[in-house]
GURO-263376 format. One record per residue (C-alpha): residue in three letters; y, x, z; residue number from 1; chain. Coordinates in nm, 2 decimals. Example, Ala and Ser with C-alpha at 12.3 -4.5 7.8 and 13.67 -1.06 7.14 Angstrom:
2
{roba: ALA; c2: -0.45; c1: 1.23; c3: 0.78; mifi: 1; tido: A} .
{roba: SER; c2: -0.11; c1: 1.37; c3: 0.71; mifi: 2; tido: A} .
REM end
This chain:
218
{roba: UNK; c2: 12.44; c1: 9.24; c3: 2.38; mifi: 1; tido: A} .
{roba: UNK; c2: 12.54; c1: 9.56; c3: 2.54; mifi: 2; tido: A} .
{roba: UNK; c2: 12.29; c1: 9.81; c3: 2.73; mifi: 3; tido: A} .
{roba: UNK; c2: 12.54; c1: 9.90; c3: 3.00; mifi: 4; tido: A} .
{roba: UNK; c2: 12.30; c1: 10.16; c3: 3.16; mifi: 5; tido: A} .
{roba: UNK; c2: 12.27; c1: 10.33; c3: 2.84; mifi: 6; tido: A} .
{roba: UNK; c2: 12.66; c1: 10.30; c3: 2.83; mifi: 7; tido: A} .
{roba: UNK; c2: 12.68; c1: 10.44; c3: 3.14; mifi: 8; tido: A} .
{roba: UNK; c2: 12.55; c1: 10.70; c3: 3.11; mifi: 9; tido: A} .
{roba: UNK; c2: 12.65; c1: 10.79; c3: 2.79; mifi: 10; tido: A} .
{roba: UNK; c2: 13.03; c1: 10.78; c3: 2.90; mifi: 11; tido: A} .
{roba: UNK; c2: 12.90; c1: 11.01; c3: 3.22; mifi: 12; tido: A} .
{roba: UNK; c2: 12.59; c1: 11.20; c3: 3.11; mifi: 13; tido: A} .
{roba: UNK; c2: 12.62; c1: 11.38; c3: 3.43; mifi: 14; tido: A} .
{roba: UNK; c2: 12.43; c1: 11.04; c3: 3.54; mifi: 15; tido: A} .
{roba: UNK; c2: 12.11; c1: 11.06; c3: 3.36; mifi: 16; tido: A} .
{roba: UNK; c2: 11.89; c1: 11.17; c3: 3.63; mifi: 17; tido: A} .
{roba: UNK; c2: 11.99; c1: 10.82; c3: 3.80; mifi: 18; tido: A} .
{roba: UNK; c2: 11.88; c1: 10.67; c3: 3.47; mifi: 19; tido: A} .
{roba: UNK; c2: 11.51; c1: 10.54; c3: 3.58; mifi: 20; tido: A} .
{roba: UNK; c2: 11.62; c1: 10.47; c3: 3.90; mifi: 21; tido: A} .
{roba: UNK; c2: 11.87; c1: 10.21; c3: 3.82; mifi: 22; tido: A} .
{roba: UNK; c2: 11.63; c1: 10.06; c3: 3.60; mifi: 23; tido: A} .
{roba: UNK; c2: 11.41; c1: 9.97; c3: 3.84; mifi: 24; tido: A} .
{roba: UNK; c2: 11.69; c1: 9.85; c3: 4.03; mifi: 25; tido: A} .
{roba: UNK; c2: 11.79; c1: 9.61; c3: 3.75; mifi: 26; tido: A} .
{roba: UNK; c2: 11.46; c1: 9.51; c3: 3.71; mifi: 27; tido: A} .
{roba: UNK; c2: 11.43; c1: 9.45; c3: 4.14; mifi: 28; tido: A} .
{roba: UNK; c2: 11.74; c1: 9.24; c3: 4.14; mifi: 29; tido: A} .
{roba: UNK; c2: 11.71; c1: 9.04; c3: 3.85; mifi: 30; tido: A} .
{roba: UNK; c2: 11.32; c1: 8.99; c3: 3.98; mifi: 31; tido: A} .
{roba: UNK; c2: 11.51; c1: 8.87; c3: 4.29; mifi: 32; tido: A} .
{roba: UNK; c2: 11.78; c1: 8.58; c3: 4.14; mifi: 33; tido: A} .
{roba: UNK; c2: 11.50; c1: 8.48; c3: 3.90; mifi: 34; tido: A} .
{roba: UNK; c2: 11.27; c1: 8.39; c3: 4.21; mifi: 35; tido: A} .
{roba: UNK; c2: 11.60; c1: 8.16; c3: 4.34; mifi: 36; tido: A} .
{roba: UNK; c2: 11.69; c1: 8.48; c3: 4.60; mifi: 37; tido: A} .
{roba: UNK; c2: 12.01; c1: 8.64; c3: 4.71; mifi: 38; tido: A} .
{roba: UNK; c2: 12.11; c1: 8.98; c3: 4.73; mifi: 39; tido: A} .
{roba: UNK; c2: 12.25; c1: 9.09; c3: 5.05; mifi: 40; tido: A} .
{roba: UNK; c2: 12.48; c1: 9.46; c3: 5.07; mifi: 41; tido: A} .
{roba: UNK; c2: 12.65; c1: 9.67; c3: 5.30; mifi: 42; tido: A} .
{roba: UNK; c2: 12.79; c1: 10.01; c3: 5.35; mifi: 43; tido: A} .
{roba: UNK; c2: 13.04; c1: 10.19; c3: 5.57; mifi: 44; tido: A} .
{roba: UNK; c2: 13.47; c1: 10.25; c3: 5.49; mifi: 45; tido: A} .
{roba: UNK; c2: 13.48; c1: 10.31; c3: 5.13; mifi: 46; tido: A} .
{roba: UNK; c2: 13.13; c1: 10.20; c3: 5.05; mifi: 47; tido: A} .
{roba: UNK; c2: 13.23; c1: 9.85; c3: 5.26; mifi: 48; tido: A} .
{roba: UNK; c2: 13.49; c1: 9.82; c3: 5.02; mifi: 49; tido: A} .
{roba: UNK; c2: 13.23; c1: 9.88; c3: 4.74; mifi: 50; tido: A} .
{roba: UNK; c2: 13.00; c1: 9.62; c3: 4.85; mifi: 51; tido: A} .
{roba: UNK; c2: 13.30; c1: 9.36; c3: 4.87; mifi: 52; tido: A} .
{roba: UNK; c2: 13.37; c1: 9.48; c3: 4.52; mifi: 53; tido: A} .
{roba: UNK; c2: 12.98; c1: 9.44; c3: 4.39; mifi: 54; tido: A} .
{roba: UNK; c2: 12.95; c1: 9.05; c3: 4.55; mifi: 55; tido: A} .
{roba: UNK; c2: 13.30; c1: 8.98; c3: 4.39; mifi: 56; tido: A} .
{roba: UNK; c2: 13.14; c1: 9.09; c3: 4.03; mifi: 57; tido: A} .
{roba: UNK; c2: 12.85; c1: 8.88; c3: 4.11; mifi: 58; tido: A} .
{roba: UNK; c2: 12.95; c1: 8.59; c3: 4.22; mifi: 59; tido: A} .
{roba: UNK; c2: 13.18; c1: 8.48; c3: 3.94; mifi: 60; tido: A} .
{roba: UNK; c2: 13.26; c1: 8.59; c3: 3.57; mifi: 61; tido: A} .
{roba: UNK; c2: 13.28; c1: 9.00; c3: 3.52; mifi: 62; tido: A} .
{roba: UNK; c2: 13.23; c1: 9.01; c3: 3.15; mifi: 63; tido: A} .
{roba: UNK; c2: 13.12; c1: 8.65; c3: 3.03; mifi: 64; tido: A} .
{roba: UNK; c2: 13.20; c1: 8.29; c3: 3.11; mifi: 65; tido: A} .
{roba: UNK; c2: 12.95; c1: 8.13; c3: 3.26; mifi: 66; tido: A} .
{roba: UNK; c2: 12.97; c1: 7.74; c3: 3.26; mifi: 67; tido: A} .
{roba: UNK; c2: 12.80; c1: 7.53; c3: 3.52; mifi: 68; tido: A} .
{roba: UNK; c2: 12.47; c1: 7.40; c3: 3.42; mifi: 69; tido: A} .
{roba: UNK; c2: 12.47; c1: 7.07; c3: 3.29; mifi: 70; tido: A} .
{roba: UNK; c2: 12.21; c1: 6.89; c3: 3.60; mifi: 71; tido: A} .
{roba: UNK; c2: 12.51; c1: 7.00; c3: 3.83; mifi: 72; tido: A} .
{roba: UNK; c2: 12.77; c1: 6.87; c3: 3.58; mifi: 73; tido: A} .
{roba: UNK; c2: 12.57; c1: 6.54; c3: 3.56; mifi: 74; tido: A} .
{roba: UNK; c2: 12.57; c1: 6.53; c3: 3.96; mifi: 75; tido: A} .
{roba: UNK; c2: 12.93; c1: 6.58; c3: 4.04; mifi: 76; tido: A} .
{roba: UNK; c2: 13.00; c1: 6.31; c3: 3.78; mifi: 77; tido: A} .
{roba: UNK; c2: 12.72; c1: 6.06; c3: 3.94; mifi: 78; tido: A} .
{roba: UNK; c2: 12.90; c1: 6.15; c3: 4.30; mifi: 79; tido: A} .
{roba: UNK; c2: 13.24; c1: 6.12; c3: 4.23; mifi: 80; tido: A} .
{roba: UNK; c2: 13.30; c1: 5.99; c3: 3.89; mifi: 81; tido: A} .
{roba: UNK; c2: 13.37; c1: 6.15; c3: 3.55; mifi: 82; tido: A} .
{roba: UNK; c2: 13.73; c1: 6.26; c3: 3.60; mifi: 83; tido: A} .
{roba: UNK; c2: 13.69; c1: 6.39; c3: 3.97; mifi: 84; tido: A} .
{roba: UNK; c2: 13.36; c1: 6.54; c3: 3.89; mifi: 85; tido: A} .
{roba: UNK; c2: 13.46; c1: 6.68; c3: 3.56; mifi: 86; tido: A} .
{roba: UNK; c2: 13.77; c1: 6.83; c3: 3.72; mifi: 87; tido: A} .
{roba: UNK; c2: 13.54; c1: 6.98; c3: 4.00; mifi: 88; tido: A} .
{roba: UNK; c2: 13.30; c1: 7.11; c3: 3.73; mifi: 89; tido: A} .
{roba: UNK; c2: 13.57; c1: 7.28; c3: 3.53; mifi: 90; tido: A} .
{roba: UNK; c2: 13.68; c1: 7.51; c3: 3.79; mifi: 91; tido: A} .
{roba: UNK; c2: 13.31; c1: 7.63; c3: 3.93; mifi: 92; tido: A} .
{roba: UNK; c2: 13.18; c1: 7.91; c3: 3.74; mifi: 93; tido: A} .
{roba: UNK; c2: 12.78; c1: 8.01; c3: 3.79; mifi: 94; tido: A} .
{roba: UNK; c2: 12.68; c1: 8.30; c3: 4.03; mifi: 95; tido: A} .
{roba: UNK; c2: 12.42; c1: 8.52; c3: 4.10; mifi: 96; tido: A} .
{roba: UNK; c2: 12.38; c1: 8.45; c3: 4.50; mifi: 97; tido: A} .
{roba: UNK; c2: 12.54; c1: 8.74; c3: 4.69; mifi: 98; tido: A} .
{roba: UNK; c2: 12.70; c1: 8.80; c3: 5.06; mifi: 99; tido: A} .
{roba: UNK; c2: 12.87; c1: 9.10; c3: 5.17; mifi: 100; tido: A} .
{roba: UNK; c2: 12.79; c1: 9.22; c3: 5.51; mifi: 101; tido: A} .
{roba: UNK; c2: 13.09; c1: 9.39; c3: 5.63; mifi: 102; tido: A} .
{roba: UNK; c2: 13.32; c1: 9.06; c3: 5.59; mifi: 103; tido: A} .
{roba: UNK; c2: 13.22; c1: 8.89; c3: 5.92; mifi: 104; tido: A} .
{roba: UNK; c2: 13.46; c1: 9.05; c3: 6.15; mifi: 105; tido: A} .
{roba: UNK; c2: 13.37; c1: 8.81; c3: 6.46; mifi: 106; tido: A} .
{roba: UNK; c2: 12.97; c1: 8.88; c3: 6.42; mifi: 107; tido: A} .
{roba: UNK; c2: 13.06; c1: 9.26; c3: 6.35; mifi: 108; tido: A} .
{roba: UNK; c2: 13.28; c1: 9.31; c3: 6.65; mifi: 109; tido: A} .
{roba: UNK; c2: 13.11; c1: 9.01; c3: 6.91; mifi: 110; tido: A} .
{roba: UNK; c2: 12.78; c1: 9.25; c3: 6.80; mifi: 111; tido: A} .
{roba: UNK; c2: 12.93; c1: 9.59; c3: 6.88; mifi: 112; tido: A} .
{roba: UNK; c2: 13.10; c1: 9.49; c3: 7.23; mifi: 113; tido: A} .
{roba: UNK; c2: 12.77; c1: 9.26; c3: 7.30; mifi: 114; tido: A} .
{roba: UNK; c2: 12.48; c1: 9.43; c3: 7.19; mifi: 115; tido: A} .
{roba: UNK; c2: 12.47; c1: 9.78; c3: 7.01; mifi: 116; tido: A} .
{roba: UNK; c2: 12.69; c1: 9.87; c3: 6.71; mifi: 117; tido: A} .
{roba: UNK; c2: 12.42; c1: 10.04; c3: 6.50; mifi: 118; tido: A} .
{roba: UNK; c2: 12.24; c1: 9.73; c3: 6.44; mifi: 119; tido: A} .
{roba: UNK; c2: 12.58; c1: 9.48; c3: 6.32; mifi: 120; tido: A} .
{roba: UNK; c2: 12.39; c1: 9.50; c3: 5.93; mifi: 121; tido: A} .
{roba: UNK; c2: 12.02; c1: 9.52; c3: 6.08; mifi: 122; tido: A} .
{roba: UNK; c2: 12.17; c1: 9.15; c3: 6.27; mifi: 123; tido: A} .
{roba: UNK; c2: 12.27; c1: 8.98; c3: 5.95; mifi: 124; tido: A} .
{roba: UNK; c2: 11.94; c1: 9.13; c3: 5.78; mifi: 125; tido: A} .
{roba: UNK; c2: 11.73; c1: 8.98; c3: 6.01; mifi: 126; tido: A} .
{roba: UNK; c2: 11.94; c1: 8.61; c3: 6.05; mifi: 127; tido: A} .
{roba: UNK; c2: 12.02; c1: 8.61; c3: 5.67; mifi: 128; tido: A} .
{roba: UNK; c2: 11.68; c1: 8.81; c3: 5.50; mifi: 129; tido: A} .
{roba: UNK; c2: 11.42; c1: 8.60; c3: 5.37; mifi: 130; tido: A} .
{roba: UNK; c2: 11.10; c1: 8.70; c3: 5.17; mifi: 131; tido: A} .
{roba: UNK; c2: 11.17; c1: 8.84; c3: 4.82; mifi: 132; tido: A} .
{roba: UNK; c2: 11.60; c1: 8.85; c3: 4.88; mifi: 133; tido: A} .
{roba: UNK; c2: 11.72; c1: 9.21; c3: 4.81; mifi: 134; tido: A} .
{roba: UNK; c2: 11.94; c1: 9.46; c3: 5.03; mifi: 135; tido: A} .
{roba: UNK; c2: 12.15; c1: 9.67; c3: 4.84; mifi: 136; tido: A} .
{roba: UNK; c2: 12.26; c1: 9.91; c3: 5.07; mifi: 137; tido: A} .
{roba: UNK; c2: 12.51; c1: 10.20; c3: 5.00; mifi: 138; tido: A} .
{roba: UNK; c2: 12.56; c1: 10.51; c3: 5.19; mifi: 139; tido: A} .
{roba: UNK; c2: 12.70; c1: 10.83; c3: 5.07; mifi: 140; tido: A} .
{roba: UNK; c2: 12.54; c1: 11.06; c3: 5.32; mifi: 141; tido: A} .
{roba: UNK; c2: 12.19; c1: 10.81; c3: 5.34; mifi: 142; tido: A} .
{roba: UNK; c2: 12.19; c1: 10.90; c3: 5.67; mifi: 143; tido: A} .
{roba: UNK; c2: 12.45; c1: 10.59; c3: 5.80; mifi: 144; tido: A} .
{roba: UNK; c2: 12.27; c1: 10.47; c3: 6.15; mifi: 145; tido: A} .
{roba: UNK; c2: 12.41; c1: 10.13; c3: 6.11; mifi: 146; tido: A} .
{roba: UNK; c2: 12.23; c1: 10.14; c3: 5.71; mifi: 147; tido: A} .
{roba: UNK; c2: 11.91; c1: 10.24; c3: 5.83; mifi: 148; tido: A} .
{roba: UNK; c2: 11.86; c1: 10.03; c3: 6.03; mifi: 149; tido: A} .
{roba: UNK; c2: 11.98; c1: 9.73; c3: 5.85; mifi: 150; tido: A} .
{roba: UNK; c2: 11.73; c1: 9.88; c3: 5.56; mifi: 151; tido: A} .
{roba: UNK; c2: 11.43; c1: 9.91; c3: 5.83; mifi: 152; tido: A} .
{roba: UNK; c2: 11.48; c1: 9.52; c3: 5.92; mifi: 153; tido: A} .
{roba: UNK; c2: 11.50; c1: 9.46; c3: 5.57; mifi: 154; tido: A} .
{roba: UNK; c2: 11.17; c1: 9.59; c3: 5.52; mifi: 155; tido: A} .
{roba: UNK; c2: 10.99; c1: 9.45; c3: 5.82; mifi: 156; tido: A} .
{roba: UNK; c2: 11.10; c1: 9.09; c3: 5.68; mifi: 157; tido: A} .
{roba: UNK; c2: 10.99; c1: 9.12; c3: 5.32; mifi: 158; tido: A} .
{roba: UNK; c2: 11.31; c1: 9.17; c3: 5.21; mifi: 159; tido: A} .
{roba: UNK; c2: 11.34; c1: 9.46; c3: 4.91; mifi: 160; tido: A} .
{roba: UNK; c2: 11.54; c1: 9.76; c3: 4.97; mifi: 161; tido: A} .
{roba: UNK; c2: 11.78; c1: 9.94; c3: 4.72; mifi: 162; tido: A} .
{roba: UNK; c2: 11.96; c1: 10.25; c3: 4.83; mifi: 163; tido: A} .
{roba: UNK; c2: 12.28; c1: 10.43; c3: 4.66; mifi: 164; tido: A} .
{roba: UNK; c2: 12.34; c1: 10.74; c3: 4.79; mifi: 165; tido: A} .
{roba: UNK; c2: 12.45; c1: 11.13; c3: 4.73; mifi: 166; tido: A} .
{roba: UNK; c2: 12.24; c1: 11.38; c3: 4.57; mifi: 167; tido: A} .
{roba: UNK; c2: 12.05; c1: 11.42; c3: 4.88; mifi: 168; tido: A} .
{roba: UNK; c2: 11.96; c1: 11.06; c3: 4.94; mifi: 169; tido: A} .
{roba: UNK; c2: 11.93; c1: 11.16; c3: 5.34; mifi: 170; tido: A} .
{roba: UNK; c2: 11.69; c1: 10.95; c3: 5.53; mifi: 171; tido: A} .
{roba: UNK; c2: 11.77; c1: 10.66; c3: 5.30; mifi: 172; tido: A} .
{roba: UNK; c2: 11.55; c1: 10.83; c3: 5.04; mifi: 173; tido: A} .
{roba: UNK; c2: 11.23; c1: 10.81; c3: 5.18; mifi: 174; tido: A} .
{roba: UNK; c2: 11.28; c1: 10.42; c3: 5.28; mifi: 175; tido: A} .
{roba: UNK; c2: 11.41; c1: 10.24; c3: 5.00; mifi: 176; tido: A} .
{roba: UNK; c2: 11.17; c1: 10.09; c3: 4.74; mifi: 177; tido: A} .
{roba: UNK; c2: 11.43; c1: 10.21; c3: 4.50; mifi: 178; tido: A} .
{roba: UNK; c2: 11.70; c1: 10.50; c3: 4.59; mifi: 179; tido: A} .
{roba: UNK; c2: 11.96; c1: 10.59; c3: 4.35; mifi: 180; tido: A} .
{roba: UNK; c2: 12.09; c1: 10.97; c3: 4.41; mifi: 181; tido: A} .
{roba: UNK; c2: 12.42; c1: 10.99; c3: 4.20; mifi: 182; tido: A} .
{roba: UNK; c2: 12.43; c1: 11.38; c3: 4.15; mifi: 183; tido: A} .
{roba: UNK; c2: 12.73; c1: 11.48; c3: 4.41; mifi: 184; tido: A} .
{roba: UNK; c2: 12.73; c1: 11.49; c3: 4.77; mifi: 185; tido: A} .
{roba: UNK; c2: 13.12; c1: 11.47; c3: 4.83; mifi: 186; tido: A} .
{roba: UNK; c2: 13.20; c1: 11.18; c3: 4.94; mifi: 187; tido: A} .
{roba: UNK; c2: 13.48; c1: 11.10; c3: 4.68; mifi: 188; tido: A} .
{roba: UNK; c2: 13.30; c1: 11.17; c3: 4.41; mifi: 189; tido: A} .
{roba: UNK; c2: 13.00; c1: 10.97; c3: 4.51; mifi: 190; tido: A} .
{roba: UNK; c2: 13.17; c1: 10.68; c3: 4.60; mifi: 191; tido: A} .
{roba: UNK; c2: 13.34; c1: 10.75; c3: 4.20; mifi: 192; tido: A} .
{roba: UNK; c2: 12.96; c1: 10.77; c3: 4.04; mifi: 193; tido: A} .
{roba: UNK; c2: 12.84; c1: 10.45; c3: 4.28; mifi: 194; tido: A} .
{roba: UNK; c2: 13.12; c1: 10.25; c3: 4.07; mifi: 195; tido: A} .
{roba: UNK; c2: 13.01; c1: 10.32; c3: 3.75; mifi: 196; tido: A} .
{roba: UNK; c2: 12.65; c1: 10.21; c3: 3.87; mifi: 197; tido: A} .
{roba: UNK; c2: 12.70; c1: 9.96; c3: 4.00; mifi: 198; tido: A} .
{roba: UNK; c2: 12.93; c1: 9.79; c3: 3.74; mifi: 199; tido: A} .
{roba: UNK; c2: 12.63; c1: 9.81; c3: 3.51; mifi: 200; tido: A} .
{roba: UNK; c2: 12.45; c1: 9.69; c3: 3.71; mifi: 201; tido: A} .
{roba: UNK; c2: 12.62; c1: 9.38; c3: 3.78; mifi: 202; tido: A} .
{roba: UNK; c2: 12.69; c1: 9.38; c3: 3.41; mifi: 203; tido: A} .
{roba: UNK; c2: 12.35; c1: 9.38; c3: 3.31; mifi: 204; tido: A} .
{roba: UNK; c2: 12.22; c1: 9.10; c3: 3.52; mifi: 205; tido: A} .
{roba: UNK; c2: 12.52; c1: 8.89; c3: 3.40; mifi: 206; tido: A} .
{roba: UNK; c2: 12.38; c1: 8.96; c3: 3.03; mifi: 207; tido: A} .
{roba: UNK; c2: 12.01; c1: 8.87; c3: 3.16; mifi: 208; tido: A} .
{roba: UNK; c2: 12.15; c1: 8.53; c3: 3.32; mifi: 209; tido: A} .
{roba: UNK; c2: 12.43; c1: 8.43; c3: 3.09; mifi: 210; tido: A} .
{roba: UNK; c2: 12.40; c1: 8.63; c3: 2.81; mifi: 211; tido: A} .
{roba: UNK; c2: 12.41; c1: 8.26; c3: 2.60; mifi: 212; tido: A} .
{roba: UNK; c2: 12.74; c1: 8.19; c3: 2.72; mifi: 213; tido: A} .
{roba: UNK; c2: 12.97; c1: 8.47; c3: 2.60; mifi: 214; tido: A} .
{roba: UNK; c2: 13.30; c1: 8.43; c3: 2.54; mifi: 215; tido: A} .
{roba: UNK; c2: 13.53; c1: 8.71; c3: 2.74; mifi: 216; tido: A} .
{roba: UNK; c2: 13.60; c1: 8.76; c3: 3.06; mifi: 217; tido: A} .
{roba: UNK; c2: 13.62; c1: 8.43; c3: 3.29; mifi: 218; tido: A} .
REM end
C-alpha cells in the first residue's frame, strides 16, 4: 500500500514543513468517517473549485474500486429482486460522506441578497454540522471573511476544523484544530501545493477504507 504523504512530499520536498500537519489531518478525518461522520468543505474562486474537486475524489473511486458492502447488496436484492438489485448494486461504488459548500447556488445567492454574504458557509455549517463531522476549509490568504466565519460556526457546534492555507495561515491559523501552511503565499502557487495535499489526502483515507479492494482506478 502506498504512503501518499511520504510520496508527496518526496516528489515536492519543498512540502515537508506541511508534513505533520497533514498527518494530523489524516488522522482527524479518518477519526471522522470511522465515527459514521461527513466532511463538509469550502473555499472561495479557485479554492471553490478545489473543494468540488476534493468531494468528487471522495465520494467515488480515485485510486481503488470500492464495491458496495455486501448488507447493502443483500438489501437491494430483498427490495427489488436479484436482477434489479444486482443491476443497482453494480453501478454504486462506496464513499467517504462528503458535501461541497459552494454548489448550492439558490442557498448561496437567496443568503447574500437575504441576509449577509459573509456567513453563506457559516449557514450550511450551522444547518448541515453535527458533533464530530469535519470542515475542511481552504483559503489561500486564511483571512477569507466568508471562511472564518464558516470555521467559527464549525467550532461552536462541535464540528472539527481543518485549514489549508499560504505560508502565513492568516487568521485561519490560530482557529483551526489543524492548519496546513503550504510554503508560498501567491495565490497560484498555493492553490498548486493545496492539490498535491489534498490528493494524498484523499488517497490515503481511500487506502485506510478500501485498501482490501484494490484493483485500479474505478
Amino acid at each position: 500500500m502506498t504512503n501518499w504523504i511520504e510520496q508527496m512530499v518526496a516528489d515536492e520536498p519543498s512540502l515537508a514543513g506541511c508534513h505533520t500537519a497533514v498527518l494530523q489531518a489524516k488522522d482527524l478525518l479518518y477519526t471522522c468517517v470511522a465515527n459514521g461522520r461527513k466532511i463538509l468543505v469550502c473555499g472561495n474562486g479557485g479554492s471553490a473549485a478545489d473543494s468540488e474537486h476534493i468531494v468528487g475524489e471522495l465520494m467515488k473511486g480515485f485510486h481503488l474500486k470500492r464495491p458496495v458492502d455486501a448488507c447493502f447488496r443483500h438489501q437491494a436484492s430483498q427490495c427489488f429482486g436479484d436482477a434489479t438489485g444486482e443491476d443497482l448494486v453494480d453501478h454504486l461504488q462506496a464513499a467517504i460522506p462528503a458535501i461541497s459548500l459552494v454548489s448550492q447556488s439558490a442557498l448561496i445567492t437567496a443568503f447574500m441578497n437575504d441576509v449577509d454574504g459573509s456567513m453563506v458557509f457559516a449557514q450550511q455549517v450551522y444547518g448541515y454540522g453535527k458533533p464530530g463531522d469535519c470542515l475542511l476549509a481552504l483559503s489561500t490568504s486564511g483571512n477569507s471573511k466568508n471562511i472564518i466565519k464558516a470555521v467559527q460556526v464549525a467550532t461552536v457546534c462541535g464540528v472539527r476544523t481543518i485549514g489549508l492555507t499560504g505560508e502565513n495561515g492568516g487568521e485561519l491559523a490560530a482557529l483551526c484544530e489543524v492548519c496546513i501552511r503550504v510554503p508560498s503565499n501567491s495565490t497560484p502557487v498555493v492553490q498548486q501545493y493545496h492539490q498535491k495535499v489534498y490528493h494524498a489526502l484523499c488517497a490515503e483515507l481511500e487506502d485506510l477504507f478500501f485498501g482490501s479492494h484494490q484493483g485500479g482506478e474505478a
